[in-house]
Residue, then its C-alpha position, 0 to 999 in steps of 0.5 A: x500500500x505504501x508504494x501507491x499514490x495519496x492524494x491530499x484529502x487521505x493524507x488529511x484524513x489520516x493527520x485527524x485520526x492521529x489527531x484523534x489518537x488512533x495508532x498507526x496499527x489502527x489506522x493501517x487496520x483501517x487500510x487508509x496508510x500502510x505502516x511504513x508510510x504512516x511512520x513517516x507521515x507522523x513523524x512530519x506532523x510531530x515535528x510541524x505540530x500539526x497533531x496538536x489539538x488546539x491547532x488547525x490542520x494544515x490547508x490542502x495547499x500547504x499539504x499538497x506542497x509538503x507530500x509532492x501533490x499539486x492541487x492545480x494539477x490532480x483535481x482530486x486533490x481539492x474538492x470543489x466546495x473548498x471555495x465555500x469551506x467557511x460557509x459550509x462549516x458555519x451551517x455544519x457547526x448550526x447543524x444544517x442538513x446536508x441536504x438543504x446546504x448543496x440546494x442553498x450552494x446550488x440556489x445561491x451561488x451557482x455550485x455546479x457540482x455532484x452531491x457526492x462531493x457535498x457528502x464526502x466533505x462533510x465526513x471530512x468536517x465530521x472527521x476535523x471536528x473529533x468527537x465530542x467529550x461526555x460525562x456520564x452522570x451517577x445517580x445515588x438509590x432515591x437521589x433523583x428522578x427525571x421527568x419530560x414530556x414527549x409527542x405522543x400518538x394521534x388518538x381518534x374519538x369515538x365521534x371522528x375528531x383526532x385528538x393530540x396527546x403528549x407522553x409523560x414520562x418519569x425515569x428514576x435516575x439509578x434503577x432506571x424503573x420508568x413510569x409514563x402515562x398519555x395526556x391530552x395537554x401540557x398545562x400546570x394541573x396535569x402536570x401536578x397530578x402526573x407527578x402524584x400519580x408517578x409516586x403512587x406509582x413508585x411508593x415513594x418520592x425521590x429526594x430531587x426531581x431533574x427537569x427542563x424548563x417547561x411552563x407547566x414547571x418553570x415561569x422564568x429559565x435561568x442557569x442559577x435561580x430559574x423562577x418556578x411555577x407556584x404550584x409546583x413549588x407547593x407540591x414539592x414542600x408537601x412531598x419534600x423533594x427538590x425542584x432541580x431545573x436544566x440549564x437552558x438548552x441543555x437537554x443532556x442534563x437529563x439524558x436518562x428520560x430523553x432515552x426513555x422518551x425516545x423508547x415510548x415514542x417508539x413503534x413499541x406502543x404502535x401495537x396497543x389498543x387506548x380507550x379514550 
């Protein structure tokens, strides 16, 4: 593999897996580089800094330069959308879909090319970026419990009219035991009588209950004193457990009901028969 030709876009791909902390057997593993080849080509990068990560890659031109690839020569070597590099990257960044960014390319400022190309880029960016840091989040027995709401089922009345529902759901944080239950709307009351409902349900309440910022919940969000809804503070003070509200746009937060709403909101319940 180390005698055939590389094209800059490989060569690229290979200084982010480094950059990523893949070894050379990893990387030849994934037959991008045979071993010999990558030696040298980590060498180099170790020397010019390039696999440190709060640097950018090099541009394809300064690498075509340094590998022997001229970029006006192997057209392969520099896609055409690098023109729009920092257009493409700031809608990659606000998470714009693909999709909608070749026809915006096409629509407004004339791109000529393949989707393909718009695909192959974007595994590059998704390559350049890494992958994102987590914390996995330990719960206590009774510590905590996570509430949200989730769209649920169109419901059809006996009388023909559709009706809209959403899906409660309650997950508690260190046994995973989940309570959930269909509703018709999203306003304080339900959402106080859900809540009773779930302790009955559980025999006991945890000693803080995670959720997002909804209004049934939350008047005013806020990172550190977020207002809350005067009812739902009365319920708490009664039960004795604490209101803990996620920062704004958060929702990773209280990943644990997000799973389990997405498992409720999943073809699973298609095969069961509501009475309304």
């Amino acid at each position: 593999m180390s005698n055939r030709r590389f094209e800059v876009f490989e060569y690229r791909q290979v200084l982010t897996r480094m950059r990523q902390g893949d070894s050379d057997r990893d990387i030849a593993s994934a037959r991008l580089m045979g071993r010999g080849k990558l030696k040298g080509v980590r060498k180099l990068a170790l020397a010019r800094g390039w696999l440190e990560p709060d640097r950018p890659l090099p541009d394809d031109a300064e690498l075509a330069g340094i590998f022997g690839r001229n970029p006006g020569v192997a057209r392969s070597c520099i896609s055409t959308l690098e023109p729009f590099r920092d257009l493409i990257r700031s809608w990659f960044d606000a998470g714009v879909q693909g999709t909608t960014m070749y026809g915006a390319l096409k629509r407004n400022h004339g791109y000529t090319g393949s989707y393909s190309a718009m695909r192959r880029f974007l595994i590059h960016l998704k390559d350049e970026r890494g992958v994102a840091a987590t914390t996995i989040l330990e719960f206590a027995p009774a510590d905590a419990m996570q509430v949200d709401f989730g769209a649920g089922p169109v419901l059809m009345h006996e009388s023909g009219t559709p009706l809209k529902t959403w899906i409660y759901v309650a997950t508690l944080c260190w046994s995973r035991h989940q309570y959930a239950e269909i509703v018709f709307d999203q306003t304080v009351e339900t959402w106080l009588a859900c809540h009773r409902r779930t302790f009955e349900w559980f025999g006991g309440h945890p000693e803080r209950v995670i959720i997002d910022n909804a209004k049934c919940a939350i008047i005013k969000a806020c990172i550190y004193s977020p207002e809350v809804q005067r009812s739902y503070a009365s319920l708490a003070e009664a039960y004795g457990f604490r209101i803990d509200a996620c920062p704004p746009h958060d929702p990773a937060k209280k990943g644990i009901v997000e799973s389990g709403v997405k498992y409720v909101k999943s073809p699973s319940y298609r095969c069961a028969r509501f009475a309304t």
